[in-house]
C-alpha positions as CSV (number, residue, x, y, z in Angstrom):
1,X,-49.5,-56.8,69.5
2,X,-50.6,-60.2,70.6
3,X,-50.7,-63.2,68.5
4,X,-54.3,-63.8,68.6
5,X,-55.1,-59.8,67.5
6,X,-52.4,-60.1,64.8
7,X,-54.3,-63.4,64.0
8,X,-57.8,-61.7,63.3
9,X,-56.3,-59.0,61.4
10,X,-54.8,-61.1,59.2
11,X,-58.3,-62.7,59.1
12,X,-60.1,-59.9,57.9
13,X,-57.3,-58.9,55.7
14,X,-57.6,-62.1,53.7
15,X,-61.6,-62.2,53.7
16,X,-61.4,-58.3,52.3
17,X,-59.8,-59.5,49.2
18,X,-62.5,-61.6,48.3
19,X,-64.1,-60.3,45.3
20,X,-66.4,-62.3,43.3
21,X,-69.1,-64.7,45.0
22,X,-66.3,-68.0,44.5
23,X,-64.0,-66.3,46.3
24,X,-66.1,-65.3,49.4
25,X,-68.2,-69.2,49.5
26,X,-64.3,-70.5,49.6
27,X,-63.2,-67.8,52.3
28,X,-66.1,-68.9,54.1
29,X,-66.4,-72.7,53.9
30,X,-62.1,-72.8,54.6
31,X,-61.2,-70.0,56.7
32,X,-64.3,-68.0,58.2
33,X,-64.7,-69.8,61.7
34,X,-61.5,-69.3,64.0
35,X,-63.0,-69.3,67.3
36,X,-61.6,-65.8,67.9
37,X,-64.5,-64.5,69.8
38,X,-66.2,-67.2,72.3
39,X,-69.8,-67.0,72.8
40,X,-70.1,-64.0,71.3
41,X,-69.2,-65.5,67.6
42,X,-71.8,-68.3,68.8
43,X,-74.4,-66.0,69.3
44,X,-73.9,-63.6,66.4
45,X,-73.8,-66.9,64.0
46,X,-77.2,-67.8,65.0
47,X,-78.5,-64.2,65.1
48,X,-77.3,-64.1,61.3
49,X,-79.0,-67.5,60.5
50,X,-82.4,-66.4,61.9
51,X,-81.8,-63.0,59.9
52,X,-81.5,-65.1,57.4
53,X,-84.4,-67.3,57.5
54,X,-86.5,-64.8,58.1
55,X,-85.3,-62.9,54.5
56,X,-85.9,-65.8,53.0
57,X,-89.1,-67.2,54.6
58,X,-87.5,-70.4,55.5
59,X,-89.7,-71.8,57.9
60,X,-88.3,-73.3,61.2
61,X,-90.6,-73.8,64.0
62,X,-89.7,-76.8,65.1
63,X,-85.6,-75.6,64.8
64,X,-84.5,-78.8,62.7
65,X,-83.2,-75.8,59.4
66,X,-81.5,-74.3,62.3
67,X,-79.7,-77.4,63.5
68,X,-79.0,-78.8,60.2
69,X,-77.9,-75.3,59.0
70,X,-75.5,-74.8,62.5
71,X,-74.4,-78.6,61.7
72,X,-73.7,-78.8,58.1
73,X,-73.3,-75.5,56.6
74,X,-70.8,-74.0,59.2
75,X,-67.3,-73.7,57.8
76,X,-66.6,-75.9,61.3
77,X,-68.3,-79.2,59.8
78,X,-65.4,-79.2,56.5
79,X,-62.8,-79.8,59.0
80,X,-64.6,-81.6,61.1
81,X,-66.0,-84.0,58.6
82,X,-61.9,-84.7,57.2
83,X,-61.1,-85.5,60.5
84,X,-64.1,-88.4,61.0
85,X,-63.9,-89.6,58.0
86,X,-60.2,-90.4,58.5
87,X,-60.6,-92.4,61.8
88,X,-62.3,-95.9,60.2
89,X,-59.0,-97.4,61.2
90,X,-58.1,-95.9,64.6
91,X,-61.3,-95.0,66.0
92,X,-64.7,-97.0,64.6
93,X,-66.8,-95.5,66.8
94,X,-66.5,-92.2,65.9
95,X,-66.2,-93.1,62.4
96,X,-69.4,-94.7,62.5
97,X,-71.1,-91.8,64.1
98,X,-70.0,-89.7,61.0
99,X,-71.3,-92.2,58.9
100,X,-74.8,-91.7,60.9
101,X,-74.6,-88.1,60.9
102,X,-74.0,-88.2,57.2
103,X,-77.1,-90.0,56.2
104,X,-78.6,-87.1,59.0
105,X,-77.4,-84.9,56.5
106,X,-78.3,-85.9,53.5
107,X,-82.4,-86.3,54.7
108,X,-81.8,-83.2,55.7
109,X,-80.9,-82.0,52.7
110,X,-83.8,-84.2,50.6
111,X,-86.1,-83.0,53.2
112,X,-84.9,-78.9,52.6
113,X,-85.2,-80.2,48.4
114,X,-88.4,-80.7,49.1
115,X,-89.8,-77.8,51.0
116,X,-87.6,-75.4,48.9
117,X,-87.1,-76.6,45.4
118,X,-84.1,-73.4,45.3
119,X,-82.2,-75.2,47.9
120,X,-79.1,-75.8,46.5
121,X,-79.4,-71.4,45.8
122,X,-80.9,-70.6,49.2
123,X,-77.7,-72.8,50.7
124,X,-75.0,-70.6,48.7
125,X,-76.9,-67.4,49.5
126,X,-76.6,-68.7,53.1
127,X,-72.8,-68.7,52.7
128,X,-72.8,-65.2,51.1
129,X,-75.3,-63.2,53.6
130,X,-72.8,-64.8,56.5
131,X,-69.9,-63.9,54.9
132,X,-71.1,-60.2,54.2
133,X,-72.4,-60.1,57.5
134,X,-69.1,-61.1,59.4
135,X,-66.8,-59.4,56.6
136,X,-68.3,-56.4,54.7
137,X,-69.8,-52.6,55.8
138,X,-72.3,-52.0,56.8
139,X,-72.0,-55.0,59.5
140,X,-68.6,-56.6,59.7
141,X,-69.2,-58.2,62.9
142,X,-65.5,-59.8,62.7
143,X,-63.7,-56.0,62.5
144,X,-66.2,-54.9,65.5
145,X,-65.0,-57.9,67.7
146,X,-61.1,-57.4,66.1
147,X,-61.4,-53.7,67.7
148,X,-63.2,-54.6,71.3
């Protein structure tokens, strides 16, 4: 078995042990994006989000909830953000464009406050419908793309 298949099953394994809504929101901000699947994983996360919206009547005609959403809520941006915020020192520029995206973020997330006085709910339920989505039947997109 290859590395990357052993990889994924492992993957699944460890989100399948996830029991109460903690454990999944963890599993999901920490462990849940492993660009294992290419485009595909691309596409399928967006398909999810606008599932999602639509559920929830989250209105996004213009597509900033959907960019904010992609940027900040994706288990990418934890990483991403520890990484950025470490290079004041050795690389100002990029720090400085975290710093920007960061004050991005939080309008965002004033702006989402706002509209949606539930936010802060609506955001972990996000985490959970993605999680079940990728991870639990009937779905499980990650155990469909593990067996392709």
């Amino acid at each position: 078995m290859e590395d990357q298949q052993i990889k994924r099953e492992l993957t699944l394994e460890l989100a399948l042990k996830c029991k109460n809504e903690k454990e999944k929101i963890s599993f999901f901000e920490n462990n849940c994006f492993t660009l294992d699947f290419g485009d595909g994983e691309d596409d399928t996360w967006r398909e999810i989000l606008y599932e999602f919206f639509e559920e929830n009547e989250i209105n996004d005609e213009d597509g900033s909830w959907a960019s904010w959403f992609d940027t900040e809520h994706h288990p990418s941006t934890s990483l991403r953000n520890k990484l950025n915020s470490s290079s004041k020192e050795s690389d100002p520029e990029i720090f400085k464009a975290y710093e920007e995206g960061q004050k991005w973020s939080q309008s965002m997330m004033v702006a989402f406050e706002s509209e949606y006085p539930n936010a802060t709910e609506l955001i972990k339920n996000y985490k959970l419908f993605q999680f079940s989505s990728w991870f639990e039947e009937p779905d499980n997109f990650y155990k469909l793309f593990t067996e392709l």
